[in-house]
Each structure stands twice: as structure tokens, then as C-alpha cells.
C-alpha positions in Angstrom: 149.9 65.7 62.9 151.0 63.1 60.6 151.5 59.6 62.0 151.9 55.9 61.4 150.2 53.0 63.2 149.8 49.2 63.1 146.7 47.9 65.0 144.8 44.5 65.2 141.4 43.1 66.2 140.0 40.0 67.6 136.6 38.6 68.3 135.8 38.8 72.1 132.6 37.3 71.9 129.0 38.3 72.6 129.1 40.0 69.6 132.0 42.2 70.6 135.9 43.2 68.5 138.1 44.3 70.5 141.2 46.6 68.7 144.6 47.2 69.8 146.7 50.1 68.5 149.9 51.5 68.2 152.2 54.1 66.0 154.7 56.9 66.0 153.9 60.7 65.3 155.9 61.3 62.1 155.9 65.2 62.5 153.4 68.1 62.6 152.4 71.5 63.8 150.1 72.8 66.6 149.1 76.2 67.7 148.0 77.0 71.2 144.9 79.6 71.1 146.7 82.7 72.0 150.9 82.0 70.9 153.1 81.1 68.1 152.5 77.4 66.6 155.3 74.7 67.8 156.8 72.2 65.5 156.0 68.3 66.3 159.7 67.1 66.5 158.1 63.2 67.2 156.0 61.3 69.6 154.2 58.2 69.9 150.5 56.8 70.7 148.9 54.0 72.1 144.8 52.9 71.5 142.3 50.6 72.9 138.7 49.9 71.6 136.1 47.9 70.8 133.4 47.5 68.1 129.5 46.4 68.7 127.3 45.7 65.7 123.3 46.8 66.5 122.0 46.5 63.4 122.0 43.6 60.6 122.4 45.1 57.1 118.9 44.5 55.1 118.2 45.2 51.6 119.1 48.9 51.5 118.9 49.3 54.8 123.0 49.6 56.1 124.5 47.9 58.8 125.4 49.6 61.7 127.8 49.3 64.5 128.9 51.2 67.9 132.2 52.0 68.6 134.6 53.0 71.9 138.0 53.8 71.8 140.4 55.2 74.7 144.0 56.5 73.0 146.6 58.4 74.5 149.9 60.5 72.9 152.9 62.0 73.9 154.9 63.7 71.5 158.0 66.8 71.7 157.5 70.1 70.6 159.8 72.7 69.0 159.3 76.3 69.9 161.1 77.5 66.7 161.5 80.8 68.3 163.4 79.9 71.6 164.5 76.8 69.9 163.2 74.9 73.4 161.6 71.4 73.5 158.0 71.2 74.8 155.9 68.2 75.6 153.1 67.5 74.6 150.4 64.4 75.9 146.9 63.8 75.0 144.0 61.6 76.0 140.9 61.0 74.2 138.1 59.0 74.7 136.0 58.3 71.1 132.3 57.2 70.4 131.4 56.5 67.0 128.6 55.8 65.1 129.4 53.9 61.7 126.7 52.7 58.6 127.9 50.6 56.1 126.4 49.2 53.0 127.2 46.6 50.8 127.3 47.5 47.1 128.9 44.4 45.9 130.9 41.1 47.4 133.8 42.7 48.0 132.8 46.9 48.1 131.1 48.6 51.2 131.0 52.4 51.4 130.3 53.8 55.0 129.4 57.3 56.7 130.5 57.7 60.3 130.0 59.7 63.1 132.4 60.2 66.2 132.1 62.4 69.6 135.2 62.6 71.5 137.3 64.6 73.9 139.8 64.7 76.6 142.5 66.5 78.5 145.6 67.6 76.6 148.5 68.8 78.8 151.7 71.1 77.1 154.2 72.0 79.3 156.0 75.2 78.0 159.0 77.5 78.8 155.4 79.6 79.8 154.4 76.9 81.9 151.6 74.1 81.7 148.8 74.5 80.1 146.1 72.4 80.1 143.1 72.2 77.0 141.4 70.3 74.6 140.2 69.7 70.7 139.2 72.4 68.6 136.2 70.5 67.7 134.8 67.3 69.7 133.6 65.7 66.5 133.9 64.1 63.3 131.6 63.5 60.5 132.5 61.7 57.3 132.8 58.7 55.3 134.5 56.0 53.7 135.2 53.1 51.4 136.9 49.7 51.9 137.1 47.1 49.6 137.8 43.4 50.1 140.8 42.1 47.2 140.7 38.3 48.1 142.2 37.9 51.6 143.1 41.7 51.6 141.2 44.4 52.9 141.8 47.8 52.1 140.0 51.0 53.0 140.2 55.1 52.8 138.2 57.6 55.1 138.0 61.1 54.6 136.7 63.2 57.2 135.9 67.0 56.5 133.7 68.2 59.3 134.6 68.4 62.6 138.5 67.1 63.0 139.4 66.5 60.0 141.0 63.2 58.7 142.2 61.4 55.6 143.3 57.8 56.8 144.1 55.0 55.0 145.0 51.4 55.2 145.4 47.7 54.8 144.3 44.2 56.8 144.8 40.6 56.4 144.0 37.8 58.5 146.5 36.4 60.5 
């Protein structure tokens, strides 16, 4: 699926970020395990998480931090063959392991790790079904970059569920 989100961040304290999240599912295709695949007509998704560092960056040694994340979807479905909408909601709770290293002031590559899963619930002109992931993992990496106030970063995962995500923050 192809999709669009804002989200923000804010210190909680004791060493905690929390992380807010929000977007619309732009469009798509999925394919139950035995049937045709469905066209994502649109959808939207919510996400909250957090973000614990437990290890202090140290010569070449990377920093690390801890990650939790609950998110949850809802988009429509096209069965292009009956031309009848479907619907479509997920939920997914996310671990994640990240390292990061600092090459320069303002350059930090990272390698992360992420176990996840949920229910996901379809109701077809078949009837409900009721599944999950394809894979319940992700392994990968990424680089973000610091331009001045502006932070921008781009991960690609290719193992597991695979992702290419990119984006942009500033302080407010």
C-alpha cells in the first residue's frame, strides 16, 4: 500500500519520546492467500509509540534505542471482478530494535530490526475473514541527515515486510 502520514514526537521524560501518527492510504493492492487480489480504493491509519534509548553511542560503538508502536487501519477494497467494496482493518503492534552511528555532525546511518503482528479483519462478498502479515518482521537500514534545523531521513527495508519510507522533521 502506498500511503502518506504526518506524525510528531515529544519528550515524556525519564528518558522516554513518545510519537503520535496519522495519514491516509493513497491506494494499493492486496491478495488474500487462496483468491483474486483486491484493489485499495483508500483508507486511513492512526499510530502511537514511544522510543527508549539503552545504549549511549561510544567511539564506534552505535547508539541504540528500543521502540513500541501500536497502529491501526481501515481502508476499502475493490473486488475488480464483482466490482463490490470490501473493508479492510488492521492492527499491529511493533517492537523495534534500532543502532545508529554517527559518521559526522550532521550524518547518522542506522540498521533496524522490528517484530510485529496483529489481527487483520476483511469482510468480503465471501464473508469475513480474519489473518495476518505475511512476514512478522523487518530487517534493514537507513540514513538521516541533519541540514541545519531540518532533518531528513530514508529507510529501506528488504527483508521481512518490505519498506522504502522517507521523510522530513523540524522543530516546532
Amino acid at each position: 500500500m502506498t500511503s502518506v502520514a504526518l506524525s510528531a514526537s515529544r519528550p515524556l521524560g525519564g528518558g522516554w519520546t513518545g510519537r503520535f501518527a496519522g495519514g491516509i492510504i493513497l491506494d494499493g493492492t492486496l491478495t488474500p492467500e487462496a483468491g483474486e487480489a483486491r484493489t485499495v480504493d483508500s483508507g486511513l491509519m492512526l499510530g502511537l509509540g514511544g522510543d527508549y534509548p539503552i545504549g549511549a553511542a561510544r567511539g564506534s560503538r552505535p547508539a541504540l534505542d528500543l521502540s513500541v508502536a501500536l497502529s491501526a487501519s481501515w481502508a476499502t477494497l475493490e473486488d475488480e471482478l464483482s466490482n463490490q467494496e470490501e473493508s479492510y482493518r488492521a492492527l499491529d503492534l511493533r517492537l523495534g530494535l534500532r543502532a545508529t552511528w554517527q559518521v559526522s555532525s550532521a550524518l547518522y546511518p542506522y540498521a533496524v530490526s522490528r517484530l510485529f503482528g496483529g489481527p487483520v479483519n476483511w469482510d468480503t462478498k465471501d464473508g469475513d475473514l480474519q489473518g495476518s502479515d505475511t512476514h512478522h518482521y523487518q530487517l534493514g537500514g537507513g540514513l538521516a541527515a541533519g541540514l541545519g534545523p531540518v532533518g531528513v531521513f530514508v529507510e529501506y527495508v528488504p527483508l521481512g515486510e518490505e519498506t522504502l519510507s522517507a521523510g522530513l522533521s523540524w522543530p516546532l
